[in-house]
N, CA and C atoms of all chains as a GROMACS GRO file, in nm:
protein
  600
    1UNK      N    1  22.191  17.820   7.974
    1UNK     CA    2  22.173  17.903   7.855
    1UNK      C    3  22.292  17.997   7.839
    2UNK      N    4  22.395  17.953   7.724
    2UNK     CA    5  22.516  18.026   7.746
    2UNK      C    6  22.456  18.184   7.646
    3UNK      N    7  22.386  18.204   7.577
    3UNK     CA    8  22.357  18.267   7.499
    3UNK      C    9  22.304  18.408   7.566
    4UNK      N   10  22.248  18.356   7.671
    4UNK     CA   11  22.155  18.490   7.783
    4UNK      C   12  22.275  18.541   7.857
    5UNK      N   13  22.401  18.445   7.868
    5UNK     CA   14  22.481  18.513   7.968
    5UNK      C   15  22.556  18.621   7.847
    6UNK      N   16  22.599  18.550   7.776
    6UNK     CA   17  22.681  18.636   7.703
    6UNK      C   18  22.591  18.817   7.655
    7UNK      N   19  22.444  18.768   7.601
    7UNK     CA   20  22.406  18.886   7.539
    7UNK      C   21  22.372  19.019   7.688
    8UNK      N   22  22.373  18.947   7.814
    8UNK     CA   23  22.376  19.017   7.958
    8UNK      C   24  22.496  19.076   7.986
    9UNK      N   25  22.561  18.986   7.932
    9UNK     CA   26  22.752  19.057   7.995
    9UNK      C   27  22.727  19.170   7.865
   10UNK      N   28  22.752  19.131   7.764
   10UNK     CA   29  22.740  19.230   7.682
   10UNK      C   30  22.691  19.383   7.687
   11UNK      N   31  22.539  19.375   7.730
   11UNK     CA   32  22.423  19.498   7.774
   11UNK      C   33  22.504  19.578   7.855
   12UNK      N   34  22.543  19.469   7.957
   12UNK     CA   35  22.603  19.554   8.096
   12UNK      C   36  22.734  19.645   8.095
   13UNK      N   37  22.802  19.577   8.003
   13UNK     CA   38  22.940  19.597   7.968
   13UNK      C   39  22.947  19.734   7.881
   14UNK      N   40  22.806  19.724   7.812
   14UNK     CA   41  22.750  19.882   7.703
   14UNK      C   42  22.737  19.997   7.830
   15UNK      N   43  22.683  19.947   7.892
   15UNK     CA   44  22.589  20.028   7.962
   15UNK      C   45  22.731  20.101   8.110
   16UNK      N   46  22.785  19.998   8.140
   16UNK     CA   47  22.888  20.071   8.207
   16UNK      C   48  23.004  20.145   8.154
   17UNK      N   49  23.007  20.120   8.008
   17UNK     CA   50  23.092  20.196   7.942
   17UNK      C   51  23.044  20.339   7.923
   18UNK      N   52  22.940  20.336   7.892
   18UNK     CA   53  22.842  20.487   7.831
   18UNK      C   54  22.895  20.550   7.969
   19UNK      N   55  22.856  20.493   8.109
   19UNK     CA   56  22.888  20.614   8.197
   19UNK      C   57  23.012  20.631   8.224
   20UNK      N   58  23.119  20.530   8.189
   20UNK     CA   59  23.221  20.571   8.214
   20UNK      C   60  23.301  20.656   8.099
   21UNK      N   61  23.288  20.650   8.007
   21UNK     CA   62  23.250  20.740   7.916
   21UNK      C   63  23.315  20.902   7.916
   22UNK      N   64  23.183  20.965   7.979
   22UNK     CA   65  23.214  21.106   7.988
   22UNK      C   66  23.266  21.142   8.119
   23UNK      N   67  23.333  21.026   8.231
   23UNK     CA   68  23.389  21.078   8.337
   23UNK      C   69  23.540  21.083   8.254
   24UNK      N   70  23.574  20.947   8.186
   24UNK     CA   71  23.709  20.902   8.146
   24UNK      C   72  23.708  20.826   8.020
   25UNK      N   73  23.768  20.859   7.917
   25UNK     CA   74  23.734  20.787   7.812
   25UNK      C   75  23.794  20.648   7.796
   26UNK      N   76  23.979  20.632   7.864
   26UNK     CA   77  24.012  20.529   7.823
   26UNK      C   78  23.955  20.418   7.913
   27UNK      N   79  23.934  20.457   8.026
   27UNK     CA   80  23.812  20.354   8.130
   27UNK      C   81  23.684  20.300   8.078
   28UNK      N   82  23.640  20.400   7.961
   28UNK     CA   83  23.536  20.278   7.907
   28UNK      C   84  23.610  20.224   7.827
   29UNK      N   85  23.719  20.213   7.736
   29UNK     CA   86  23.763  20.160   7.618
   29UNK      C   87  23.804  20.025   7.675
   30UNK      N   88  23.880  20.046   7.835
   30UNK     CA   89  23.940  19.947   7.914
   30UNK      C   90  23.819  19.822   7.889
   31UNK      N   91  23.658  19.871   7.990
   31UNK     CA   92  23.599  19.785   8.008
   31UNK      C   93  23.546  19.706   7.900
   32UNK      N   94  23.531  19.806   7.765
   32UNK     CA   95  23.481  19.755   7.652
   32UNK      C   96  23.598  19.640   7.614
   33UNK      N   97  23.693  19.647   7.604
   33UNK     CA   98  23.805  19.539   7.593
   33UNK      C   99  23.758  19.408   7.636
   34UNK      N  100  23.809  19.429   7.787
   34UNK     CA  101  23.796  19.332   7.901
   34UNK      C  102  23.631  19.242   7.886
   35UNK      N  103  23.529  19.304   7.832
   35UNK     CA  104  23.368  19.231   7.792
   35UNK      C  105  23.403  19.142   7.730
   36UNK      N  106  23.491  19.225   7.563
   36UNK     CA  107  23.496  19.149   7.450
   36UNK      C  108  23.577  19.047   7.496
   37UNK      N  109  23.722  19.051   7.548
   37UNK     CA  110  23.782  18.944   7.561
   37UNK      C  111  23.727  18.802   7.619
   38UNK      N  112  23.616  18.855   7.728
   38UNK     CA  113  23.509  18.761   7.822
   38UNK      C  114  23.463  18.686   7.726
   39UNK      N  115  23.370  18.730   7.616
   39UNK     CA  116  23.290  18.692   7.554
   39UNK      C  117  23.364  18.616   7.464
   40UNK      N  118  23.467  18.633   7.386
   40UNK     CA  119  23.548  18.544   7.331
   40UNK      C  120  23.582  18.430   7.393
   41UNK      N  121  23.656  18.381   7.542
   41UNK     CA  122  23.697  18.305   7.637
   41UNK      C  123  23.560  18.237   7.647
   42UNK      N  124  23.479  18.245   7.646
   42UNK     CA  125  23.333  18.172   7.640
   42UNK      C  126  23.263  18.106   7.554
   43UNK      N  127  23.361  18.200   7.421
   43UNK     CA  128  23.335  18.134   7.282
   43UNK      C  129  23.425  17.995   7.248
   44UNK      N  130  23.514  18.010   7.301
   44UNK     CA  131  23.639  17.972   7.230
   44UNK      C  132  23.596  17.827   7.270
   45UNK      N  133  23.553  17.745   7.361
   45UNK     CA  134  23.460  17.605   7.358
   45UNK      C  135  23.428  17.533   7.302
   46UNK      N  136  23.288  17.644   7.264
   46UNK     CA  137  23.278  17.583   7.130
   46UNK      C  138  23.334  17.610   6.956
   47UNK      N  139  23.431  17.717   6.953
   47UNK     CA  140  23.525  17.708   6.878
   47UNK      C  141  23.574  17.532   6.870
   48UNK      N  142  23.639  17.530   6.996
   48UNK     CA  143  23.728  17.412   6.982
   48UNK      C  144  23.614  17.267   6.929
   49UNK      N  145  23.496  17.296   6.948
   49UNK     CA  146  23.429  17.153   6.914
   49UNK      C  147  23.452  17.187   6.771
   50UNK      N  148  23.407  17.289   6.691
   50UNK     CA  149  23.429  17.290   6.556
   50UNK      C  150  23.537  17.262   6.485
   51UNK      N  151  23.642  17.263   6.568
   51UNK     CA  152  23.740  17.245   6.525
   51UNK      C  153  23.808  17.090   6.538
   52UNK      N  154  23.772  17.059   6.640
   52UNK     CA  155  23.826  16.880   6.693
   52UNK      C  156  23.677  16.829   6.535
   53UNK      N  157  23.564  16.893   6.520
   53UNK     CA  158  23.500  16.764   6.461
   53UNK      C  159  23.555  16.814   6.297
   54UNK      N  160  23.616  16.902   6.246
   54UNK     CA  161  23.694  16.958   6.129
   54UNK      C  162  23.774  16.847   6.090
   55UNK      N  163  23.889  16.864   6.216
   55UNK     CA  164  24.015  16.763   6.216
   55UNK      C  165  23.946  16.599   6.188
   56UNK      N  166  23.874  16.561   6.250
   56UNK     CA  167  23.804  16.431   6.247
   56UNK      C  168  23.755  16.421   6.109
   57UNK      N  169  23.677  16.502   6.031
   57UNK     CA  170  23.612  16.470   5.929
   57UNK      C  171  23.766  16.449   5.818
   58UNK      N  172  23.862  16.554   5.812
   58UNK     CA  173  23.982  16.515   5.752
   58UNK      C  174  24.066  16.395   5.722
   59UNK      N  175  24.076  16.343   5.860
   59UNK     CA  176  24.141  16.276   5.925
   59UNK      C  177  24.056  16.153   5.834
   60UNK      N  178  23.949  16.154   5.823
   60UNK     CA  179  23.834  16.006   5.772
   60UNK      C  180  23.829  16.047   5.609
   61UNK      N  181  23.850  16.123   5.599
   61UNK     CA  182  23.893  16.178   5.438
   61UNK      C  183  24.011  16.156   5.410
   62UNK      N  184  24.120  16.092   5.479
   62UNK     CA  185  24.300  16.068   5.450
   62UNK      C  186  24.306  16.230   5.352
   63UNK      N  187  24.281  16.346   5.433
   63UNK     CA  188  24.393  16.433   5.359
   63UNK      C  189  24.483  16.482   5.424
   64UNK      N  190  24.571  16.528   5.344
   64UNK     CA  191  24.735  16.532   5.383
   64UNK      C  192  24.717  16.697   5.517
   65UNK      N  193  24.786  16.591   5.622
   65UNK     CA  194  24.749  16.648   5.775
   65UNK      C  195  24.796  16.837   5.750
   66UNK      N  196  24.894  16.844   5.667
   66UNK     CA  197  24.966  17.015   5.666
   66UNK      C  198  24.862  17.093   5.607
   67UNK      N  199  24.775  17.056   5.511
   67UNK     CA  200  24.686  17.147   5.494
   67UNK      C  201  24.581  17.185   5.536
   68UNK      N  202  24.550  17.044   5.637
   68UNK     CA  203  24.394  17.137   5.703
   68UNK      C  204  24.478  17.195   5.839
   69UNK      N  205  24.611  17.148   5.905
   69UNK     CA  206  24.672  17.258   6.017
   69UNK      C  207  24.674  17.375   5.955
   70UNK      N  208  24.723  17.427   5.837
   70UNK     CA  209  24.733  17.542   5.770
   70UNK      C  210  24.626  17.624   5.768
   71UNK      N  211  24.522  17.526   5.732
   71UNK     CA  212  24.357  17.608   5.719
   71UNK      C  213  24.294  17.695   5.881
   72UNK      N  214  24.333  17.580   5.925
   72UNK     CA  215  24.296  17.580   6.081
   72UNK      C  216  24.350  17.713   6.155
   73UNK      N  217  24.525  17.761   6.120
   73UNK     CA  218  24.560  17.831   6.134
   73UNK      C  219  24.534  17.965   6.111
   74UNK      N  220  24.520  17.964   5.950
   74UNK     CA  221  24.478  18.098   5.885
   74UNK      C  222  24.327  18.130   5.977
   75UNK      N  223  24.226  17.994   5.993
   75UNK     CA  224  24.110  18.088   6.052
   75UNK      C  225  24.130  18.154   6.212
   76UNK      N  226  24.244  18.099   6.268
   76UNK     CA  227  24.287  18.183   6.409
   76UNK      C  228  24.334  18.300   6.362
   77UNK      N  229  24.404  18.314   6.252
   77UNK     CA  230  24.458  18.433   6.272
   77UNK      C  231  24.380  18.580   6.204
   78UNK      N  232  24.231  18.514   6.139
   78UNK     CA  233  24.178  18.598   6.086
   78UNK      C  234  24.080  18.636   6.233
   79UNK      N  235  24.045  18.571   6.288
   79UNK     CA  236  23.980  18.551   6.425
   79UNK      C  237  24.089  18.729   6.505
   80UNK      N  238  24.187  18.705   6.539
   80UNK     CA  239  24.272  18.773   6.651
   80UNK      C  240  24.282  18.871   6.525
   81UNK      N  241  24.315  18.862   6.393
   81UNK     CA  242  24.310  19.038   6.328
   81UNK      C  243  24.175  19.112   6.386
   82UNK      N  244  24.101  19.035   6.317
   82UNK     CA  245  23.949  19.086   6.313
   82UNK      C  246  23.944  19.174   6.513
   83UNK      N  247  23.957  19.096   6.591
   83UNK     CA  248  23.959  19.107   6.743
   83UNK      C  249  24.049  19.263   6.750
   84UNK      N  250  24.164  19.285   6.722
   84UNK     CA  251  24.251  19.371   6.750
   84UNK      C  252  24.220  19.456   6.661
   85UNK      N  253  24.155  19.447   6.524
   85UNK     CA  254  24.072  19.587   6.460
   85UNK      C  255  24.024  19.672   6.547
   86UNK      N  256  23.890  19.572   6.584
   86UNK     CA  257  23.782  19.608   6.629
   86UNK      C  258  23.815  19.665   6.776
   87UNK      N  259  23.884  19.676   6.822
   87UNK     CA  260  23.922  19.691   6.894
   87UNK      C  261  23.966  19.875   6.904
   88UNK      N  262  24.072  19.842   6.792
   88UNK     CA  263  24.160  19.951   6.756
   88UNK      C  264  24.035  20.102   6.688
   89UNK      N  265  23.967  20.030   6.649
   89UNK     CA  266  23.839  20.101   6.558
   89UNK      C  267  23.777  20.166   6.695
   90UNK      N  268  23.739  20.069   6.754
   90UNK     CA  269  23.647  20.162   6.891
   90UNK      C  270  23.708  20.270   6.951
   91UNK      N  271  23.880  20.254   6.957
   91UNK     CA  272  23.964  20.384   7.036
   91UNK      C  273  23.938  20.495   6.939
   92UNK      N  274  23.908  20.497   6.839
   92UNK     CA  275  23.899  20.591   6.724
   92UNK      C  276  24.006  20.610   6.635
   93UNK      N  277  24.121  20.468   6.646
   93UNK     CA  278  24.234  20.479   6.547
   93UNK      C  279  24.221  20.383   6.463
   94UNK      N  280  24.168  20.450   6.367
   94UNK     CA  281  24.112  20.346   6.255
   94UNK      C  282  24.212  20.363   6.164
   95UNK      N  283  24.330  20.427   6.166
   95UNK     CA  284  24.458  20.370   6.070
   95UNK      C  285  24.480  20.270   6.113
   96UNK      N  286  24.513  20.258   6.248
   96UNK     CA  287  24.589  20.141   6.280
   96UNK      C  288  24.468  19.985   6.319
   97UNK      N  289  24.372  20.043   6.274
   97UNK     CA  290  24.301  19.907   6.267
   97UNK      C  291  24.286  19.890   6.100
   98UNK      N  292  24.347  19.974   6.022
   98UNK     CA  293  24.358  19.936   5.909
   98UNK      C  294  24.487  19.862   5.884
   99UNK      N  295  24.584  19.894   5.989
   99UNK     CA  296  24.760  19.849   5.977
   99UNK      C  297  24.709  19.640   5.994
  100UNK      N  298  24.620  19.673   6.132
  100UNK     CA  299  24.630  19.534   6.190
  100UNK      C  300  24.562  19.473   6.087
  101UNK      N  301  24.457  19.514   6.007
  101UNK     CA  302  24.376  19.427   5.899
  101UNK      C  303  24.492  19.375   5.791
  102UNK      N  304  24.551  19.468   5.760
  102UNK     CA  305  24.668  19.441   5.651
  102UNK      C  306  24.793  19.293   5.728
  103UNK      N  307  24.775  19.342   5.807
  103UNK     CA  308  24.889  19.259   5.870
  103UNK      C  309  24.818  19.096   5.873
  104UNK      N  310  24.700  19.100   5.938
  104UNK     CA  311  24.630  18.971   5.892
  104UNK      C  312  24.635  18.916   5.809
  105UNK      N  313  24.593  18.989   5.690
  105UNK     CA  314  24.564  18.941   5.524
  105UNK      C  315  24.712  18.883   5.473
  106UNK      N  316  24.804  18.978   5.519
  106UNK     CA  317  24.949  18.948   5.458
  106UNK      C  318  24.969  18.810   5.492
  107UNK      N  319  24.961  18.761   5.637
  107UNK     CA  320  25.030  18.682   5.697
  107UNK      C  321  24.980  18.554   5.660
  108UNK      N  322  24.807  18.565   5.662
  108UNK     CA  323  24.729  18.483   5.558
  108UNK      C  324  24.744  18.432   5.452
  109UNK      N  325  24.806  18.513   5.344
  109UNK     CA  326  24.866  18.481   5.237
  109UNK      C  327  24.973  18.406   5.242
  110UNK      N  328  25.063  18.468   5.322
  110UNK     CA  329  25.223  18.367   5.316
  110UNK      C  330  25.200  18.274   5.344
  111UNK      N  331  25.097  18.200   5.483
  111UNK     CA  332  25.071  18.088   5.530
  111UNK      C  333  25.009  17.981   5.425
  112UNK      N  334  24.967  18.064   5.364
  112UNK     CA  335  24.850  17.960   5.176
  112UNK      C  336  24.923  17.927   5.119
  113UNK      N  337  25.088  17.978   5.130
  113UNK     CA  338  25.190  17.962   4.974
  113UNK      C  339  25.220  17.827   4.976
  114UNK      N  340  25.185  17.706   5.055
  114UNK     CA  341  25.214  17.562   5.015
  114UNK      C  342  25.093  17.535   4.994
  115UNK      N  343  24.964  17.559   4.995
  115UNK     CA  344  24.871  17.525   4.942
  115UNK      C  345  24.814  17.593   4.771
  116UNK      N  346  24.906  17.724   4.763
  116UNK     CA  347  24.853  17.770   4.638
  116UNK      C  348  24.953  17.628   4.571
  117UNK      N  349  25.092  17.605   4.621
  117UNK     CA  350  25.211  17.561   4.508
  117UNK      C  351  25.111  17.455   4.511
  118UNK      N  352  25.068  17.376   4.590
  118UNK     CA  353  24.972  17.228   4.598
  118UNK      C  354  24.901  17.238   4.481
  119UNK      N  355  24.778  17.363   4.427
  119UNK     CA  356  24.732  17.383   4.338
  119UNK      C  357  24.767  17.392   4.169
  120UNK      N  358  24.895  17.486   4.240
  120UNK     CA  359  24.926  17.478   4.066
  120UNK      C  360  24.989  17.379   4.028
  121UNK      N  361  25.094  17.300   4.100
  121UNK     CA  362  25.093  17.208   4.066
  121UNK      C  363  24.986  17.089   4.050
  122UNK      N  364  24.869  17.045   4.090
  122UNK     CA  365  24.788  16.977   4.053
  122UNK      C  366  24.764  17.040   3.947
  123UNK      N  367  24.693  17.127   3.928
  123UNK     CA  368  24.687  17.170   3.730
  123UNK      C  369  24.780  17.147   3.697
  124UNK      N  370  24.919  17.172   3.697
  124UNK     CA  371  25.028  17.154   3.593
  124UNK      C  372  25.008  17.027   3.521
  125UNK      N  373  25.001  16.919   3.674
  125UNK     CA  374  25.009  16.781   3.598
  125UNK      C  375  24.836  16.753   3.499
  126UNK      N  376  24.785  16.843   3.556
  126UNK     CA  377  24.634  16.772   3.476
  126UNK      C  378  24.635  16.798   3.347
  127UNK      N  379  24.743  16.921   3.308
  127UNK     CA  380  24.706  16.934   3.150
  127UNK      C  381  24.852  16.874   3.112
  128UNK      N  382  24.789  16.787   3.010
  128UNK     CA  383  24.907  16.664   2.965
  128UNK      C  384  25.015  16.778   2.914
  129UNK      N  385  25.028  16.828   2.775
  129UNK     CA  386  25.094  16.912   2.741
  129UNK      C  387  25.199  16.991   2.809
  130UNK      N  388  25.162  17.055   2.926
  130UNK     CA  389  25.294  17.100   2.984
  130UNK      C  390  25.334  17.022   3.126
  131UNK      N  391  25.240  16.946   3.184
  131UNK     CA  392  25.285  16.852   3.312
  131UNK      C  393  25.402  16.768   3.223
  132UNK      N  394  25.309  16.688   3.132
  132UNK     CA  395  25.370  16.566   3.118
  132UNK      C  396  25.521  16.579   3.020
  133UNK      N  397  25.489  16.708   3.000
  133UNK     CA  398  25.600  16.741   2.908
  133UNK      C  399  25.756  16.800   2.859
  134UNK      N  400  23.451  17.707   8.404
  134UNK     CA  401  23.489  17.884   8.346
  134UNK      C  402  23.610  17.913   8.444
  135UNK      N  403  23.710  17.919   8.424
  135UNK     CA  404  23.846  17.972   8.490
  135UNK      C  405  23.867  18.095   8.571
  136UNK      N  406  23.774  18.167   8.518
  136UNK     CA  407  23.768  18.295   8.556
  136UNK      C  408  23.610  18.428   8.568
  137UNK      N  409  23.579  18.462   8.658
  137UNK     CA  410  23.449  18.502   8.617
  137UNK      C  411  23.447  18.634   8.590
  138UNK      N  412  23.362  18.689   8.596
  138UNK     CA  413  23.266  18.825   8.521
  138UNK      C  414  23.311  18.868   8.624
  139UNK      N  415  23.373  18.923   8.729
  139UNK     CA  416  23.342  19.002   8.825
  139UNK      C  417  23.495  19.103   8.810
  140UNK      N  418  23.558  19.069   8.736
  140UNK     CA  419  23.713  19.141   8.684
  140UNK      C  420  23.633  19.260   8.589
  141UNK      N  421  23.565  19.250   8.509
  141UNK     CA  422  23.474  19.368   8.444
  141UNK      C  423  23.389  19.441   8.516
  142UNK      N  424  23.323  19.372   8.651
  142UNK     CA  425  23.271  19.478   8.732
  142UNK      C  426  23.345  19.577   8.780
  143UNK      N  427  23.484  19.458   8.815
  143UNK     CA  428  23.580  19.544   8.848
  143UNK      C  429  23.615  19.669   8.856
  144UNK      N  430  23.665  19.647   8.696
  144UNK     CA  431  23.746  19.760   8.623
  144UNK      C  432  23.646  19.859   8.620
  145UNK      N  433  23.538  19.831   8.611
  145UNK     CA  434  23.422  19.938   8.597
  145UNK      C  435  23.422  20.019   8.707
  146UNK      N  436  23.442  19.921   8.792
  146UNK     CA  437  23.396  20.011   8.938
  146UNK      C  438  23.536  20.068   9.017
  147UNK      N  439  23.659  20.048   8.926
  147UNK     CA  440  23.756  20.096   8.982
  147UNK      C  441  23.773  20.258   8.923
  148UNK      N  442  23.741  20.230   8.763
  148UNK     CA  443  23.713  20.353   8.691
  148UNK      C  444  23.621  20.472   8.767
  149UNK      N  445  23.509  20.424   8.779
  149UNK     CA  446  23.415  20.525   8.847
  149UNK      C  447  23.434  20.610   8.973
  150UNK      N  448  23.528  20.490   9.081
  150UNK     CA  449  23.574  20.550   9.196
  150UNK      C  450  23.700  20.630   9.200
  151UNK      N  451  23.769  20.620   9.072
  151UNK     CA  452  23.869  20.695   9.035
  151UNK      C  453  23.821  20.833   8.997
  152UNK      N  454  23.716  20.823   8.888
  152UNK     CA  455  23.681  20.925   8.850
  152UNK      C  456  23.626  21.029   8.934
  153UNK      N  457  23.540  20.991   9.054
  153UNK     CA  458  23.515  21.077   9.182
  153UNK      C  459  23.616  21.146   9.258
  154UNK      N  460  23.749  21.034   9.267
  154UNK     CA  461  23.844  21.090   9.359
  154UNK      C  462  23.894  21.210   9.301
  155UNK      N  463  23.914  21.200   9.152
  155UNK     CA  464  23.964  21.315   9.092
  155UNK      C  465  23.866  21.405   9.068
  156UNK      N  466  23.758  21.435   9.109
  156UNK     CA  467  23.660  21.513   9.121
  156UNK      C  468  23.698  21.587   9.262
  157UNK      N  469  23.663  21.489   9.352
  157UNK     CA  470  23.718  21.537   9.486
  157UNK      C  471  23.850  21.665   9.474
  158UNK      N  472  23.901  21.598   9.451
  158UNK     CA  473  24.100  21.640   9.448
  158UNK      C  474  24.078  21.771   9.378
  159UNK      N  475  24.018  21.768   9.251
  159UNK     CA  476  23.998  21.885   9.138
  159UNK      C  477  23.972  22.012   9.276
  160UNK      N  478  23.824  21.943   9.318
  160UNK     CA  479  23.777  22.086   9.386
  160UNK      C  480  23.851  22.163   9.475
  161UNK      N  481  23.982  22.035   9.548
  161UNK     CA  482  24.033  22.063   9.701
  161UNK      C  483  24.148  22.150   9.626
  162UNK      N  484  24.142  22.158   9.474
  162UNK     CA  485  24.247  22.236   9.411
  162UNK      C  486  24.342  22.164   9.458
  163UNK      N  487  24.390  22.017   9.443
  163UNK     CA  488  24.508  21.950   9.391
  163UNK      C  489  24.542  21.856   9.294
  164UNK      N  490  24.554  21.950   9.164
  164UNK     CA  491  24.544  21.900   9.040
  164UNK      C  492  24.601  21.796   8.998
  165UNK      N  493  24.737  21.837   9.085
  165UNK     CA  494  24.861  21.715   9.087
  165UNK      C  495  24.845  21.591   9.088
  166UNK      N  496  24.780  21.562   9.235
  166UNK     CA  497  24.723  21.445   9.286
  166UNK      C  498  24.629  21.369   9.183
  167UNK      N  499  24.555  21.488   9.181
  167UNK     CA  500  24.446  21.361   9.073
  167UNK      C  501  24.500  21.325   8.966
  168UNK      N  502  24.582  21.391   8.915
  168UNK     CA  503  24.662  21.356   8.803
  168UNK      C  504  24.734  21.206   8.814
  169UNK      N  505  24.769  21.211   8.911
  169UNK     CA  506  24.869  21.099   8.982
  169UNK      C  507  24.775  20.965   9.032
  170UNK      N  508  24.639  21.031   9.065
  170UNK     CA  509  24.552  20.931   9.099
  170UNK      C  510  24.505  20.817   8.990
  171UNK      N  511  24.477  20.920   8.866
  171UNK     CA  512  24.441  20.880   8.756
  171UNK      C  513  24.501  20.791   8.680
  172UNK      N  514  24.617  20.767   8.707
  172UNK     CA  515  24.773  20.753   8.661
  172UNK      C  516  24.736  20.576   8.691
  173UNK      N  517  24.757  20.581   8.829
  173UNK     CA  518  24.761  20.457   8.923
  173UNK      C  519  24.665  20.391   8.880
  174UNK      N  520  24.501  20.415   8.863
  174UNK     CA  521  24.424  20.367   8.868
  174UNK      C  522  24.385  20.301   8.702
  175UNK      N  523  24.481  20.396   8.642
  175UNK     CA  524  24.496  20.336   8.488
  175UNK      C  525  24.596  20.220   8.464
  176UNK      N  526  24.682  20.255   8.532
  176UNK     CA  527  24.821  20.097   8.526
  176UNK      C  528  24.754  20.018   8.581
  177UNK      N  529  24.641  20.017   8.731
  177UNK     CA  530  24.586  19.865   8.778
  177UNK      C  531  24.476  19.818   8.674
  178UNK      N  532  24.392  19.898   8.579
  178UNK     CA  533  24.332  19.866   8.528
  178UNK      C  534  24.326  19.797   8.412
  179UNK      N  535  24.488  19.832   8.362
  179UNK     CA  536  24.567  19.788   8.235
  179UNK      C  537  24.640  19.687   8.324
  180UNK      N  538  24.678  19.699   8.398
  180UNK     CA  539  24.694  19.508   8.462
  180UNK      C  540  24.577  19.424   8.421
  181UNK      N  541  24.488  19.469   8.475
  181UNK     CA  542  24.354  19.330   8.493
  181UNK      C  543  24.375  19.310   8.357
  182UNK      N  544  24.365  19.410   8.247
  182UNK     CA  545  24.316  19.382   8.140
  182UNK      C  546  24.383  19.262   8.064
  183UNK      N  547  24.530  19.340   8.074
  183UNK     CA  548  24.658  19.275   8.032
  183UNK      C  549  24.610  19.104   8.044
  184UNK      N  550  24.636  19.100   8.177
  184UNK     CA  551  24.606  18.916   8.219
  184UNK      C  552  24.460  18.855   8.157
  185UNK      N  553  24.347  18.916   8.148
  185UNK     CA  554  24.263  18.889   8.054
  185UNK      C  555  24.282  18.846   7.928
  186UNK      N  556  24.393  18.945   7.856
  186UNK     CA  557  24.389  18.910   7.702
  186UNK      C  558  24.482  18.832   7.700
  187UNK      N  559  24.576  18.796   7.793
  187UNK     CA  560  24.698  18.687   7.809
  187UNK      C  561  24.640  18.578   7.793
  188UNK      N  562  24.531  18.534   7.905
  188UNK     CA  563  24.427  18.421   7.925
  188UNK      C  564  24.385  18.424   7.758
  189UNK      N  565  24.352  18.496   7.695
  189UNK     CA  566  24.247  18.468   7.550
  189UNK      C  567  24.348  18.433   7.502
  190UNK      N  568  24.481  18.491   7.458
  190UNK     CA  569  24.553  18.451   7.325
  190UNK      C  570  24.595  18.280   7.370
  191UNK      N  571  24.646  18.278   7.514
  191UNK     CA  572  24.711  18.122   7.538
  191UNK      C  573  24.590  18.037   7.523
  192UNK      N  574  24.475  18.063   7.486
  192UNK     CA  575  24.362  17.943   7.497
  192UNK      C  576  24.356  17.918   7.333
  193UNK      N  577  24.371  18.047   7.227
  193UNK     CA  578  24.323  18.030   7.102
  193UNK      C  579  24.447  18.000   7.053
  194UNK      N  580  24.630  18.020   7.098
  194UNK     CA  581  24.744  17.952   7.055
  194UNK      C  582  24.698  17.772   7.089
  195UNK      N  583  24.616  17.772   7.168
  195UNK     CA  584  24.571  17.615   7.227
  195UNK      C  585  24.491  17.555   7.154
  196UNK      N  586  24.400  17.638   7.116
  196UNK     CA  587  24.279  17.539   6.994
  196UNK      C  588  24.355  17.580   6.878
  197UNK      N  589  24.416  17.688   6.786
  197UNK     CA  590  24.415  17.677   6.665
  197UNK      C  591  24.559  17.608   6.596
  198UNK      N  592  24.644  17.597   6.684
  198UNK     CA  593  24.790  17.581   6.681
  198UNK      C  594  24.862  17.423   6.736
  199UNK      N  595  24.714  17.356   6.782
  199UNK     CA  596  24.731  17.245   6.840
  199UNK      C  597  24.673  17.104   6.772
  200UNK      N  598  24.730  17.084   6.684
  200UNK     CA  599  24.692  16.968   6.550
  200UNK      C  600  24.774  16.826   6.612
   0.00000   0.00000   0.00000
């Protein structure tokens, strides 16, 4: 039952933080880290099945291999923003878990710019008038 | 599993015994020391951590980056 271990590491990981806490603050922030990272490394498994049966369903769909790597990509990197927010949020520097959110979104975007051009060009050509013209 | 749960007991329990020593030290009135104690026990703890999140990013550069 991977589900009991994780929501146990979790409890424990609360619960040793609270006391470490008011001896030392960055010692709980440490352990709170070090949980989350656990719990991710445990995730990431079955991450990867979702992801090998993604690629497969594509792959049996013949679509063009750069855009579902692209897709695939953007959802890692919304994954590790989101991670290093939350992170940044718990120390109590919530600018800079606003810096790292931005930095995600940006990078997100640039990575889409051959899939937006993919788009507009498919409309271009669909409307006769200015594709074909 | 590559690595187990017992690096978070760890750090926990390195924290706590830190935090005593500098209790100790406080009272024996050597501020210095604990200062210095605190110090140490924060760089080994930011080691463990360090190699923890090393382990996460090289596994998710492995699933999301690996087409």
């Amino acid at each position: 039952m991977d589900i009991l271990q994780i929501v146990g590491l979790g409890l424990a990981a609360t619960f040793l933080a609270l006391v470490l806490k008011e001896k030392n603050q960055v010692f709980a922030l440490v352990v709170s880290v070090a949980a989350s990272v656990f719990i991710l490394l445990m995730l990431i498994d079955q991450i990867q099945l979702v992801m090998n049966m993604l690629k497969s369903m594509a792959k049996n769909a013949h679509l063009n291999n750069v855009y579902v790597a692209t897709i695939i990509k953007i959802i890692g990197i919304a994954y590790i923003s989101e991670f290093g927010a939350q992170i940044a949020k718990d120390a109590g520097q919530g600018s800079m878990a606003g810096k790292i959110e931005l930095a995600g979104k940006i990078i997100i975007l640039v990575m889409a710019i051959p899939i937006l051009t993919a788009i507009v060009e498919t409309i271009m050509n669909l409307m006769p008038q200015m594709g074909g013209g | 599993m590559s690595l187990d749960v017992n690096t978070i007991f760890q750090i926990a329990g390195i924290g706590i015994i830190v935090a005593m020593i500098q209790t100790v030290l406080k009272q024996m009135g050597k501020e210095d020391w604990a200062q210095w104690v605190t110090l140490i026990g924060f760089i080994v703890i930011l080691y463990m951590a360090a190699t923890l999140i090393d382990d996460l990013f090289e596994k998710i550069r492995q699933v999301f980056l690996n087409m």
